[in-house]
C-alpha positions as CSV (number, residue, x, y, z in Angstrom):
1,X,29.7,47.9,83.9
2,X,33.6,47.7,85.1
3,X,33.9,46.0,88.1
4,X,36.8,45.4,90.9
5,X,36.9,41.8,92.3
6,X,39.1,41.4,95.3
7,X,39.7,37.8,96.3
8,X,39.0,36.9,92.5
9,X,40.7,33.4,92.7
10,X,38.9,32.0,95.3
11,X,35.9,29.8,95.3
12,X,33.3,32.7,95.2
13,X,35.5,35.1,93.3
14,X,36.0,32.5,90.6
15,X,32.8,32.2,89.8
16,X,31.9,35.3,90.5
17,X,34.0,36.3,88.0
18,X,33.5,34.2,85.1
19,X,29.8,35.1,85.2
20,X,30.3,38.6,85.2
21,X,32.7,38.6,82.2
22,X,29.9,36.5,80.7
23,X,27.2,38.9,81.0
24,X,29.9,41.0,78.5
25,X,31.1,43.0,82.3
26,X,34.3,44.2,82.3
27,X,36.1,42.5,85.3
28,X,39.2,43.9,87.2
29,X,40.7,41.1,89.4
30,X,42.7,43.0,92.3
31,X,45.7,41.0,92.7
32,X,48.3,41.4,95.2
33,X,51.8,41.2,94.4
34,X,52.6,37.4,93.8
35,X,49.2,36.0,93.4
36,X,49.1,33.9,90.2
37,X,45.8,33.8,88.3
38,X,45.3,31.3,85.7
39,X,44.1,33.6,82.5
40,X,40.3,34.1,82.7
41,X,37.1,34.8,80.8
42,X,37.3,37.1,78.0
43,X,36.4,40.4,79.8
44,X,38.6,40.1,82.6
45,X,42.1,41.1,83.4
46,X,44.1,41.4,86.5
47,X,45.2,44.8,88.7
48,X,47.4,45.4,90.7
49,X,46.6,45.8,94.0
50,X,48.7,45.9,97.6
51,X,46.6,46.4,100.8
52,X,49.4,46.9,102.7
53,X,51.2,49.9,100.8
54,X,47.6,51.6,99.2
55,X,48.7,50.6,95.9
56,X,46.6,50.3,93.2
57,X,47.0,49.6,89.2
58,X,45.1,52.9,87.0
59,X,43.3,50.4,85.2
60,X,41.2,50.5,88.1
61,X,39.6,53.6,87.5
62,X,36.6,54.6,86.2
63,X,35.3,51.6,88.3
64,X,31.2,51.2,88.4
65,X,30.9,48.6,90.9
66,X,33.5,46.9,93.5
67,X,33.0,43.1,95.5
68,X,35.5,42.9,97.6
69,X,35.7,39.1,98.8
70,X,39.1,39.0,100.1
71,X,40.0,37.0,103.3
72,X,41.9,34.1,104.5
73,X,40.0,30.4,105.6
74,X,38.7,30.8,108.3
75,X,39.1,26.5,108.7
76,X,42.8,26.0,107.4
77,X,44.5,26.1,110.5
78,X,44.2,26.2,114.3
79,X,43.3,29.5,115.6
80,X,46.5,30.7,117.1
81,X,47.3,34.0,117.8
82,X,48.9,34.8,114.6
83,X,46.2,32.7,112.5
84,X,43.9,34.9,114.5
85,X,46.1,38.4,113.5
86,X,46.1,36.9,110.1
87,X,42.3,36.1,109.6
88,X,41.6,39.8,110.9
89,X,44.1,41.8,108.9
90,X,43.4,39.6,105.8
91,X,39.3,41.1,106.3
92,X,39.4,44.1,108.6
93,X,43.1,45.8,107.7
94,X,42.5,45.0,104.0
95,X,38.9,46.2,103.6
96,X,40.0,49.3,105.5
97,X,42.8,49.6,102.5
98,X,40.3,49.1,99.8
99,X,38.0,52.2,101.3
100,X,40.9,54.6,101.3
101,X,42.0,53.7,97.9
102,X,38.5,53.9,96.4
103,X,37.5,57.4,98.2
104,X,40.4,59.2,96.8
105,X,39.6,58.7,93.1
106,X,37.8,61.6,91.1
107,X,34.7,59.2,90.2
108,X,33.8,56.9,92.5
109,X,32.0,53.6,92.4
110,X,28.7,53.4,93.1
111,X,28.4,50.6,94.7
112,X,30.1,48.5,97.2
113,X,29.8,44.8,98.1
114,X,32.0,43.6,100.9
115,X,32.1,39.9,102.2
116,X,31.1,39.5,105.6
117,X,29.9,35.9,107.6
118,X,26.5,34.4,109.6
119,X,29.7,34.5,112.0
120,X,28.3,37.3,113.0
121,X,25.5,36.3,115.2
122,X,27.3,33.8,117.3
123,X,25.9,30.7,118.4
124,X,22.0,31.6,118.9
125,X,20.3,28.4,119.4
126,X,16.9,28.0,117.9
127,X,16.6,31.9,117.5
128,X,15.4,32.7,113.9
129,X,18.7,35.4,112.7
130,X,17.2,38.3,110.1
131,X,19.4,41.0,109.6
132,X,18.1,43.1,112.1
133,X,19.4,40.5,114.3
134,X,22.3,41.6,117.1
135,X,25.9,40.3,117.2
136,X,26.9,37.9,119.2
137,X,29.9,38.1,121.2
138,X,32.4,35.8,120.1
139,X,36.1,36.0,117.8
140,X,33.7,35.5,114.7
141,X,31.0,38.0,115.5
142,X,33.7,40.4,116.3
143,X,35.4,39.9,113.3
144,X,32.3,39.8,111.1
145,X,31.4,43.2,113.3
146,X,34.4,45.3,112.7
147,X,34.7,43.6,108.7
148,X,31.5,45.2,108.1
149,X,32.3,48.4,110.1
150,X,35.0,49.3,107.6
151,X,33.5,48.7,104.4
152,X,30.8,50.9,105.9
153,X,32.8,54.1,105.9
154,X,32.5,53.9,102.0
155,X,29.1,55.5,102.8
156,X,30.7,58.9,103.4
157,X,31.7,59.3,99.8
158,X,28.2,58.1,98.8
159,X,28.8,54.7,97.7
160,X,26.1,51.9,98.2
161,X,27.2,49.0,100.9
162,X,26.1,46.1,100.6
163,X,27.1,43.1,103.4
164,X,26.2,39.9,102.4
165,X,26.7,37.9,105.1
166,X,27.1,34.5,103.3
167,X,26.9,31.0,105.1
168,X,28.0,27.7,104.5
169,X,28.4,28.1,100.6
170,X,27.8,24.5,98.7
171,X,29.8,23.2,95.5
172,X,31.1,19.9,94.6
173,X,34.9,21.4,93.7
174,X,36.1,23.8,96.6
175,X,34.7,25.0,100.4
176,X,32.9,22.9,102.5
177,X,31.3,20.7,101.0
178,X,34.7,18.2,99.9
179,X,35.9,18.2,103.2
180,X,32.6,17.5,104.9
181,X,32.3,14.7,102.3
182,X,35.6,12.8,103.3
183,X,34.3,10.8,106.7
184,X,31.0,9.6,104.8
185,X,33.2,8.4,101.7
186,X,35.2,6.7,104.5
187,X,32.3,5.0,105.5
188,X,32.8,7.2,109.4
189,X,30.4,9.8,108.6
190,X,28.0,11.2,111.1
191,X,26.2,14.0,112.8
192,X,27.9,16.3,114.8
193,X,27.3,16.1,118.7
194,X,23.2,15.6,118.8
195,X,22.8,16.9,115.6
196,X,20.2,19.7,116.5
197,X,22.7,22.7,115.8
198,X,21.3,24.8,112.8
199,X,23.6,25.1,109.4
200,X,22.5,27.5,107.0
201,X,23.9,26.7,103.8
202,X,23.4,28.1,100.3
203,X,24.5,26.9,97.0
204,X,27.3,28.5,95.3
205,X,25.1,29.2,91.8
206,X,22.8,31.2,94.3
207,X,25.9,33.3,95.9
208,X,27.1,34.4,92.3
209,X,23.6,35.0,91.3
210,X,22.9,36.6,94.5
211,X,25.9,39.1,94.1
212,X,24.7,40.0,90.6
213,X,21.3,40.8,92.1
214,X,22.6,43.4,94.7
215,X,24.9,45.2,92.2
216,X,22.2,46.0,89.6
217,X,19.0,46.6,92.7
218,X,19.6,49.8,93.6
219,X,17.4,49.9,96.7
220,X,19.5,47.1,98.3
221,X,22.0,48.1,100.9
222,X,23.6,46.9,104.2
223,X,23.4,43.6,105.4
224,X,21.9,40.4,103.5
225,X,22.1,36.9,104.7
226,X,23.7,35.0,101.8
227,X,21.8,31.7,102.9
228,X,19.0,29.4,101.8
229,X,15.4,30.5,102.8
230,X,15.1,26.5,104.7
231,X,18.4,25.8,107.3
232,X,18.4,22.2,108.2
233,X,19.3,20.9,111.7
234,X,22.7,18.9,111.9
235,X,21.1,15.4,111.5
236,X,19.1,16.3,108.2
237,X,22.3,17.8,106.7
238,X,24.1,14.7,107.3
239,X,21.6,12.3,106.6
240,X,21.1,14.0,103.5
241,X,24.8,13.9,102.7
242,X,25.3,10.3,103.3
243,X,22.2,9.6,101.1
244,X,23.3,11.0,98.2
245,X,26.9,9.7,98.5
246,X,25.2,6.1,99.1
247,X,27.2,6.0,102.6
248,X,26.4,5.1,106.3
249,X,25.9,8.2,109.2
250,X,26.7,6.0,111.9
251,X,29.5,7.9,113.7
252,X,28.5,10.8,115.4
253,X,31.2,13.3,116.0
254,X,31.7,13.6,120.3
255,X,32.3,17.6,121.2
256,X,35.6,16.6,122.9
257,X,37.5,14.6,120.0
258,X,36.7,18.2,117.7
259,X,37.4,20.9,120.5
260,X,41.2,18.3,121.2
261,X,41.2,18.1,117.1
262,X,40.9,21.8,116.5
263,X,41.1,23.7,119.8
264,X,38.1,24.6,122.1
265,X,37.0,28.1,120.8
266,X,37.8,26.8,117.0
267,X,35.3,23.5,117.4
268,X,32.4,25.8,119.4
269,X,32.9,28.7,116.7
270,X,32.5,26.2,113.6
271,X,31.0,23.2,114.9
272,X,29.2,23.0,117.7
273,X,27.8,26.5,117.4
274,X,24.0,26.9,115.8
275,X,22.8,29.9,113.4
276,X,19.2,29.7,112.4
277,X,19.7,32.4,110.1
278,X,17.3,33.3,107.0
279,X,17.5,35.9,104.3
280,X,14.7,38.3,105.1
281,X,16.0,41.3,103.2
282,X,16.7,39.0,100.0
283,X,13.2,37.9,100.4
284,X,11.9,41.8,100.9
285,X,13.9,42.5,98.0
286,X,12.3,40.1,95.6
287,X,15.3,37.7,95.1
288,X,14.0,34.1,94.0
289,X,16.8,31.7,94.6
290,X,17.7,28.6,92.5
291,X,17.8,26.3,95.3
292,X,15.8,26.2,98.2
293,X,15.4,22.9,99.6
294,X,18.2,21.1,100.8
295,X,17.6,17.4,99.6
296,X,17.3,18.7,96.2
297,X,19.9,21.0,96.0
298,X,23.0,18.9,97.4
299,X,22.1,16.1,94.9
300,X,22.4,18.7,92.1
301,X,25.5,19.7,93.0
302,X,26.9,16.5,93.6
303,X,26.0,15.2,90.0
304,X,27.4,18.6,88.4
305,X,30.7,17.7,86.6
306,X,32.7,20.8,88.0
């Protein structure tokens, strides 16, 4: 199968990427102009690709499938206005770009999986979040909202969407995980608030494994949550955390040190927000996922050598 991979060197894409070429895939990196990649797994080479002008290398064609995981952090940096501009044209402008392109060639790929966020639903309590769940109401739900919206006109020329809408994603060298790790190797680790907020997190073997699952099952389409069937409250994540690092959790994080730290709607977005989400449509569609219980599977990452 030839496959497009937008946002190819980031944490997801990486992986993603390296598997595919493994399972003898061939892999088309989208890169836009400047973006270095550092060689690759036999199988995979990079296009070019430039959101902003429509342009796209003719290697592309003849494409099968297309995973389109482009987008800047969300965390790396306050949300200003033009962080804000930024994080939406990076995701909505972009995808929007990537439609176009793909519904003008001759053959087009059958299926499309576009990145989208457990942003989505907002901050929901102790409300169990299935797909079939509404948005919330915030700058992440209405990003995550219009995201989706625009990888959905790919319908029209009778592609497959598929919107995994992926949570906290788990691995010992990039995302999260690292920076959640600092305070506890610092010995000022702690909860966050009361602790009670929700996190659904998956591992990042599941997300690649995950991804692999939807391109090949044909009956999958529209939204997925990309989490772990069992979310853990604050407290257990942290607990957990600090277990396995051999630290203390004594410090709990107070709401207005983060909302000073990182701005008010920033801190409630990422932090103080809660998302009890779970992957019914994974579950419907037979998906059995590599880690499901927290304890477990943070330990196993953090003894991987990656």
């Amino acid at each position: 199968m030839k496959i497009l991979v937008t946002g190819a060197t980031g944490l997801v894409g990486t992986a993603l990427v390296g598997a595919l070429a493994g399972d003898g895939h061939t892999v088309c990196r989208l890169v836009r102009p400047q973006t270095r990649t550092e060689g690759g797994a036999y199988g995979a080479f990079d296009v070019a690709w430039n959101p902003e002008t429509g342009e796209l290398g003719g290697a592309a064609v003849g494409a099968e499938g297309v995973v389109n995981l482009a987008g800047a952090s969300i965390a790396d940096g306050r949300w200003t206005a033009a962080r804000k501009r930024l994080l939406r044209t990076s995701r909505v402008d972009a995808t929007r770009a990537l439609v176009a392109v793909l519904g003008k060639m001759n053959a087009k790929p059958s299926v499309l999986v576009s990145a989208s966020a457990i942003g989505f639903y907002g901050n929901r309590g102790d409300e169990v979040l299935t797909e079939s769940s509404v948005p919330g109401s915030d700058f992440l739900s209405d990003l995550a909202r219009d995201w989706e919206a625009e990888a959905l006109r790919a319908e029209t020329f009778r592609t497959r969407v598929v919107l995994p809408r992926f949570g906290i994603i788990l691995a010992k060298h990039g995302g999260a995980l690292p920076k959640m790790m600092l305070p506890f190797r610092l010995g000022v680790g702690g909860r966050i608030v009361s602790g009670q907020q929700w996190m659904p997190w998956v591992a990042l073997d599941d997300v690649v494994e995950i991804i692999k699952f939807v391109l090949s099952t044909r009956d999958v389409s529209g939204p997925i949550n990309v989490v772990a069937p069992e979310p853990v409250r604050n407290v257990e994540f942290t607990r957990a955390l600090a277990e396995a690092l051999r630290r203390p959790a004594l410090f709990p994080a107070p709401a207005i040190a983060l909302r000073i730290a990182l701005g008010h709607e920033m801190a409630e977005a990422l932090l103080l927000s809660s998302h009890r989400v779970v992957p019914a449509a994974l579950t419907r569609a037979g998906y059995r996922f590599l880690h499901s219980q927290f304890g477990p599977a943070l330990k196993g990452i953090l003894t991987t050598q990656r």
